[in-house]
DSSP file (Angstrom, degrees, kcal/mol; ACC not computed):
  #  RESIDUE AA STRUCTURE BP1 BP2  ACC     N-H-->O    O-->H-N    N-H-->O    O-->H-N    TCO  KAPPA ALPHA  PHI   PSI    X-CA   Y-CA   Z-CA
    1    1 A X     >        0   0    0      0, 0.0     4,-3.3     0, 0.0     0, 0.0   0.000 360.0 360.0 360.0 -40.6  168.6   72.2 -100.4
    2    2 A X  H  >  +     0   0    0      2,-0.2     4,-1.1     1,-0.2     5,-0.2   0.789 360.0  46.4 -85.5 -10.5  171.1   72.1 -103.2
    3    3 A X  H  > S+     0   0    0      2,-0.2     4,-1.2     3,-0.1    -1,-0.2   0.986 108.3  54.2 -53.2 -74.7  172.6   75.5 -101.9
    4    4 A X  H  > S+     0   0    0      2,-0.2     4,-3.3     1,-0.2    -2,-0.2   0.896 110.1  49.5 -35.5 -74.3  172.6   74.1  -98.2
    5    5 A X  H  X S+     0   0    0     -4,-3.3     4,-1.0     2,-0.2     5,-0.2   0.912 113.7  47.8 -59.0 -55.8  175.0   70.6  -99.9
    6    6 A X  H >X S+     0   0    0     -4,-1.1     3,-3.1     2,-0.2     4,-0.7   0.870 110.8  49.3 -34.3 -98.3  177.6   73.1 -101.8
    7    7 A X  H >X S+     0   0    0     -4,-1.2     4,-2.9     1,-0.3     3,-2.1   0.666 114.3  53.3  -0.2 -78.9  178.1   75.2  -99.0
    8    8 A X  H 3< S+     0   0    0     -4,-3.3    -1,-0.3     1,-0.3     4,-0.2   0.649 108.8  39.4  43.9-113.5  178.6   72.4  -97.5
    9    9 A X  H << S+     0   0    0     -3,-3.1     4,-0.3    -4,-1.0    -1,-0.3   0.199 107.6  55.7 -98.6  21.1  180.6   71.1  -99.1
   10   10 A X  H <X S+     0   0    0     -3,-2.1     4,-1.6    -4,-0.7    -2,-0.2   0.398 109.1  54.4-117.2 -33.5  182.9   73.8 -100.0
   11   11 A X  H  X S+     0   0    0     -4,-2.9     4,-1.2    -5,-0.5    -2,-0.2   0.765 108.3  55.9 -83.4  -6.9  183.3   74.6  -95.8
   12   12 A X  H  > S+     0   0    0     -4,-0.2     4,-3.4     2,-0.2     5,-0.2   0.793 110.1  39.4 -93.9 -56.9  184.2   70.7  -95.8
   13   13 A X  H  > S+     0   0    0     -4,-0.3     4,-3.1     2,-0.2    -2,-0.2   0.845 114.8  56.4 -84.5 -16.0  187.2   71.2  -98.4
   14   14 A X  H  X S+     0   0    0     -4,-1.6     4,-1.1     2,-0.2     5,-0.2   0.996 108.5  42.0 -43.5 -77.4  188.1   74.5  -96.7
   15   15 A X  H  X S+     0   0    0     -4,-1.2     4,-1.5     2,-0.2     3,-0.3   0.904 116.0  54.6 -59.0 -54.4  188.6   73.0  -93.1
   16   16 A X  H  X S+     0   0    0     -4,-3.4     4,-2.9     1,-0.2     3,-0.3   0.972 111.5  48.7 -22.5 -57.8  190.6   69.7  -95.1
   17   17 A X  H  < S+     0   0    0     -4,-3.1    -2,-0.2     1,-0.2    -1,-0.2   0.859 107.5  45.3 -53.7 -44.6  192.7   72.3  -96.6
   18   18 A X  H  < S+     0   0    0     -4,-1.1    -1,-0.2    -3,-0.3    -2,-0.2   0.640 124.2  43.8 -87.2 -28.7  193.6   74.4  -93.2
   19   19 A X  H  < S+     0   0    0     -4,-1.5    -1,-0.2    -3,-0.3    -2,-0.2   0.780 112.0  45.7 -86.7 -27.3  194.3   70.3  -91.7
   20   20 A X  S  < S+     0   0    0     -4,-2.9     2,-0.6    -5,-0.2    -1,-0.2   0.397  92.7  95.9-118.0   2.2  196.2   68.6  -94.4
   21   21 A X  S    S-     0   0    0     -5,-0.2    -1,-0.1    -4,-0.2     3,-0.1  -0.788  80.4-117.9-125.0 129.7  198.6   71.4  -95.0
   22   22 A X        -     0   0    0     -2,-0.6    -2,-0.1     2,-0.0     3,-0.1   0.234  34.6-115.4 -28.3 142.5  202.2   71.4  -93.3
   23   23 A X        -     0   0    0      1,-0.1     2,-0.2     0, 0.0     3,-0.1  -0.279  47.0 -99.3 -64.3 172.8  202.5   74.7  -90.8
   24   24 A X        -     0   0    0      1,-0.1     2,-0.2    -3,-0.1    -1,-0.1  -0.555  46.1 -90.9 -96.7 160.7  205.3   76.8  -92.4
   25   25 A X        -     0   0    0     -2,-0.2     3,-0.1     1,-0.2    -1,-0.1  -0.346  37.4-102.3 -94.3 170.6  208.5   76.5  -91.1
   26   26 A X        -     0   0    0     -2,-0.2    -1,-0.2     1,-0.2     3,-0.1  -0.032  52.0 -83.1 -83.8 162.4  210.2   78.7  -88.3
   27   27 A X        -     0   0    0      1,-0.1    -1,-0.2     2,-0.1     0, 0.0  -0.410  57.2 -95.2 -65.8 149.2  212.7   81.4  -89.2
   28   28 A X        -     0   0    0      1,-0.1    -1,-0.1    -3,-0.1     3,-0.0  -0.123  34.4-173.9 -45.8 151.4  216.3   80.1  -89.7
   29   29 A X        +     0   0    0      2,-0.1    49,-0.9    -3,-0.1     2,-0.2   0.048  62.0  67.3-147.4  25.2  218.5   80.3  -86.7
   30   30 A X  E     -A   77   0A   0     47,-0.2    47,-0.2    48,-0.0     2,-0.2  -0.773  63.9-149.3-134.4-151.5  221.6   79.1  -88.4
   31   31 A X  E     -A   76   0A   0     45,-0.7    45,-1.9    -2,-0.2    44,-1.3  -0.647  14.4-118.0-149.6 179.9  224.1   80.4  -91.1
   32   32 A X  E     -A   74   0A   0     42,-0.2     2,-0.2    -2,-0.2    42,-0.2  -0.717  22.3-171.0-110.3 176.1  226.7   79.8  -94.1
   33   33 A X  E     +A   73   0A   0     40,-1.0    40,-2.2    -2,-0.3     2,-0.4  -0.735  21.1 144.7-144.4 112.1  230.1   80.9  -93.8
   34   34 A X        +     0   0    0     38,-0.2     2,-0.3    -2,-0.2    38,-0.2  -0.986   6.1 134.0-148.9 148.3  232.5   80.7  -97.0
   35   35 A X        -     0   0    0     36,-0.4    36,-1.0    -2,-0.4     2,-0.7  -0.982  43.1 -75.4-172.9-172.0  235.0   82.1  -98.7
   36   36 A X  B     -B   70   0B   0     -2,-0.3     2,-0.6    34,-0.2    34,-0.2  -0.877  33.1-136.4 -91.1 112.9  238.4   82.0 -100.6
   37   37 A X        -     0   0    0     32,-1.3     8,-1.1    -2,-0.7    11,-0.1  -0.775  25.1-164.5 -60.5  63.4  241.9   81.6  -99.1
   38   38 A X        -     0   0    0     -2,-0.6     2,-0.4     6,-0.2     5,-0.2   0.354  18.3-145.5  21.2 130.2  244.3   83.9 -100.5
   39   39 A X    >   -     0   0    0      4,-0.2     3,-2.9     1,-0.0    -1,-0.2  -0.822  52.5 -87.9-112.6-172.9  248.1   84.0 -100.4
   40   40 A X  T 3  S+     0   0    0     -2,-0.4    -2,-0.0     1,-0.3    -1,-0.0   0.749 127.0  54.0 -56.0 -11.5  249.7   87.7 -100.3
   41   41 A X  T 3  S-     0   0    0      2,-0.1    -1,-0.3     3,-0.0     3,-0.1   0.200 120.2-103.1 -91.8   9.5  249.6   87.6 -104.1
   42   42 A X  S <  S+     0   0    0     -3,-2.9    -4,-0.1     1,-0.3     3,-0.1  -0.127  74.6 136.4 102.9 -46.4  246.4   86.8 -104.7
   43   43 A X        -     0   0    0     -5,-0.2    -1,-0.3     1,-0.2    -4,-0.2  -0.054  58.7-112.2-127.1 122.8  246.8   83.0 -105.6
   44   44 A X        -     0   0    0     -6,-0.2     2,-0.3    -3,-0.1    -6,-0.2  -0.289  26.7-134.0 -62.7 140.1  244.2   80.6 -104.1
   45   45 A X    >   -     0   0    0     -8,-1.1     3,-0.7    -3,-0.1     2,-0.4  -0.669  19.0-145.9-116.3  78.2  245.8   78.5 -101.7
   46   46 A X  T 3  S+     0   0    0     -2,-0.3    21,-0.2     1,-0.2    19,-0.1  -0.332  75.0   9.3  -5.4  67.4  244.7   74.7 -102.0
   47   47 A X  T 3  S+     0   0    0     -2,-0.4    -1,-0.2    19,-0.4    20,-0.1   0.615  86.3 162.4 103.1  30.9  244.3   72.0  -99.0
   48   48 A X    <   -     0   0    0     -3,-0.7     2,-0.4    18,-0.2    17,-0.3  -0.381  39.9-121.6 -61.8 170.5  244.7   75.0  -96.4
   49   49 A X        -     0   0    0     15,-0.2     2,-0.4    -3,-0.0    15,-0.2  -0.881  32.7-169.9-117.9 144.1  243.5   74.1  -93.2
   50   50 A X  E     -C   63   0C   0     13,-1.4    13,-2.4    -2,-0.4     2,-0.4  -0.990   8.4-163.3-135.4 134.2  240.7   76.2  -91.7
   51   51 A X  E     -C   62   0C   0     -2,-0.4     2,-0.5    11,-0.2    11,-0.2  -0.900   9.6-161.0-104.8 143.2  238.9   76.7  -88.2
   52   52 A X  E     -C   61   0C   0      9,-1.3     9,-0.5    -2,-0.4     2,-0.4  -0.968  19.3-160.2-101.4 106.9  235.8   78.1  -87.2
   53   53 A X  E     -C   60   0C   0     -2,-0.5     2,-1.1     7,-0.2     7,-0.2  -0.779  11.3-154.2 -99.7 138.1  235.8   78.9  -83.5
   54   54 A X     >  -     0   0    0      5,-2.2     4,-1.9    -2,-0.4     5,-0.3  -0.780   7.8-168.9 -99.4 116.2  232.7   79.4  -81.4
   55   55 A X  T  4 S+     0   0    0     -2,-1.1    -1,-0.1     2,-0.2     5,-0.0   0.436  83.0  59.1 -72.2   6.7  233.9   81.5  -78.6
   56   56 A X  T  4 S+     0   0    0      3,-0.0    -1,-0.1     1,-0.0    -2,-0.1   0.963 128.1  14.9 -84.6 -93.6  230.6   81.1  -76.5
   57   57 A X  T  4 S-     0   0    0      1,-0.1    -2,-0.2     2,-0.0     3,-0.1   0.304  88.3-126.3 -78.5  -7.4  231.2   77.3  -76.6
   58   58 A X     <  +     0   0    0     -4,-1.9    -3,-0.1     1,-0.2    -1,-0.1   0.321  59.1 145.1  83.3 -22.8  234.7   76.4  -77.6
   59   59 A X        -     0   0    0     -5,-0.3    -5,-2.2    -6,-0.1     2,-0.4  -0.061  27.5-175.1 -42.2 127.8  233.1   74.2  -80.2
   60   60 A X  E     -C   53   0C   0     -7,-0.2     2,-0.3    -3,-0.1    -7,-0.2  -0.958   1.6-175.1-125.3 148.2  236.1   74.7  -83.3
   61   61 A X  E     -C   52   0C   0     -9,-0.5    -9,-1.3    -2,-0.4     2,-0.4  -0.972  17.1-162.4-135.7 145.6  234.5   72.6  -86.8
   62   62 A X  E     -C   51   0C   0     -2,-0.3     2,-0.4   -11,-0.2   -11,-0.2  -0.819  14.3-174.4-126.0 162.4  237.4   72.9  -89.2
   63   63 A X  E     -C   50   0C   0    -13,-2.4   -13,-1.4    -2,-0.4     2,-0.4  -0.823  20.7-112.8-141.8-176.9  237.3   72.4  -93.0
   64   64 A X        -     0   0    0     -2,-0.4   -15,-0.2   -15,-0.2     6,-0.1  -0.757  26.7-102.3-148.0 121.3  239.7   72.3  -95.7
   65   65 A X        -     0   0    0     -2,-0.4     2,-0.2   -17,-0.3     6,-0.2   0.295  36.7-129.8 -14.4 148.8  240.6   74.6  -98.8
   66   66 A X    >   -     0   0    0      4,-0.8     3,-1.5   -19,-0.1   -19,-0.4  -0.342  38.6 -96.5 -49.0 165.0  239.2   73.1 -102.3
   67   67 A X  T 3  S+     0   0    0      1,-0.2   -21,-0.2   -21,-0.2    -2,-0.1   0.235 134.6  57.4 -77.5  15.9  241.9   73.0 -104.9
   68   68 A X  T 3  S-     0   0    0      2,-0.1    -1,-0.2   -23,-0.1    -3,-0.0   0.009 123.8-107.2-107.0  22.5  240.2   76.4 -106.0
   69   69 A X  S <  S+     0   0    0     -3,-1.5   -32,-1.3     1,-0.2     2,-0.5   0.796  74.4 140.4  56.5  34.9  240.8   77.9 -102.2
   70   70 A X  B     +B   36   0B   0    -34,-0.2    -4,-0.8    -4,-0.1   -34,-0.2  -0.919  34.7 179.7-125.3 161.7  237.8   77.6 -101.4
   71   71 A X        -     0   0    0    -36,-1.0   -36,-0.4    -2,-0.5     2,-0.3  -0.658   9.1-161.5-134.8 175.2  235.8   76.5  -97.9
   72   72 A X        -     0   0    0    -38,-0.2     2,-0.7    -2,-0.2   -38,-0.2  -0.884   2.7-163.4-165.2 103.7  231.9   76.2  -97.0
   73   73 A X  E     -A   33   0A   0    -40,-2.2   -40,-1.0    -2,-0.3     2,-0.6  -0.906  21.0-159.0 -96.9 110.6  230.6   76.1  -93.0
   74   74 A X  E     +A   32   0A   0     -2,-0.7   -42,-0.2     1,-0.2    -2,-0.0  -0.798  57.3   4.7-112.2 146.3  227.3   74.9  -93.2
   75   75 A X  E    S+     0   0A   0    -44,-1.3     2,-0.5    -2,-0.6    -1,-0.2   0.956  74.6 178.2  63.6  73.1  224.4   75.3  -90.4
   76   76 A X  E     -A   31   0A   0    -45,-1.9   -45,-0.7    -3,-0.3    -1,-0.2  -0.891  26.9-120.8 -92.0 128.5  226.5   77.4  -88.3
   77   77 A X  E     -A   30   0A   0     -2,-0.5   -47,-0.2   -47,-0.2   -48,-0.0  -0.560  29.9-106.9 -76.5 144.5  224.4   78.6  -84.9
   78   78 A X        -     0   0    0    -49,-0.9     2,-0.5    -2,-0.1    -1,-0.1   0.193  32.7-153.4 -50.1 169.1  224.0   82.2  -84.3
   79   79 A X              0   0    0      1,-0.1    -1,-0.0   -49,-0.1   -49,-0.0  -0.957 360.0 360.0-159.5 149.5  225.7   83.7  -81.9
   80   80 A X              0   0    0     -2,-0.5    -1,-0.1     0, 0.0    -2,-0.0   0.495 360.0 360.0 -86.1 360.0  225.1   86.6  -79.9
């Protein structure tokens, strides 16, 4: 009998476990894209203006240099 309630209660917290815990999440489908802006000498170029175009959609999201030349596109969709 006291076998029978462990069992039990052990198939009880099992099946809890398998209910109460979030599915895992689906593979990524988008990207970063970053980098440094350059002039022909090397020297980071500050407050540049930058585009990203998608040429499937037209969509352009545009960002602008850091004062260390640098830029960040974040959740960019894949693209085939």
């Amino acid at each position: 009998m006291r076998r029978e309630l462990i069992v039990s209660l052990v198939l009880t917290l099992v099946v809890m476990l398998f209910t109460l815990v979030p599915p895992a999440a689906a593979q990524r489908t988008t990207a970063t894209f970053a980098g440094i802006v350059v002039d022909t000498s090397g020297g980071v170029l500050p407050g540049a203006d930058v585009a990203l175009t998608n040429e499937d959609t037209g969509i352009v999201e545009r960002q602008v240099t850091s004062t260390t030349g640098e830029f960040i596109f974040n959740y960019v969709p894949g693209g085939s």
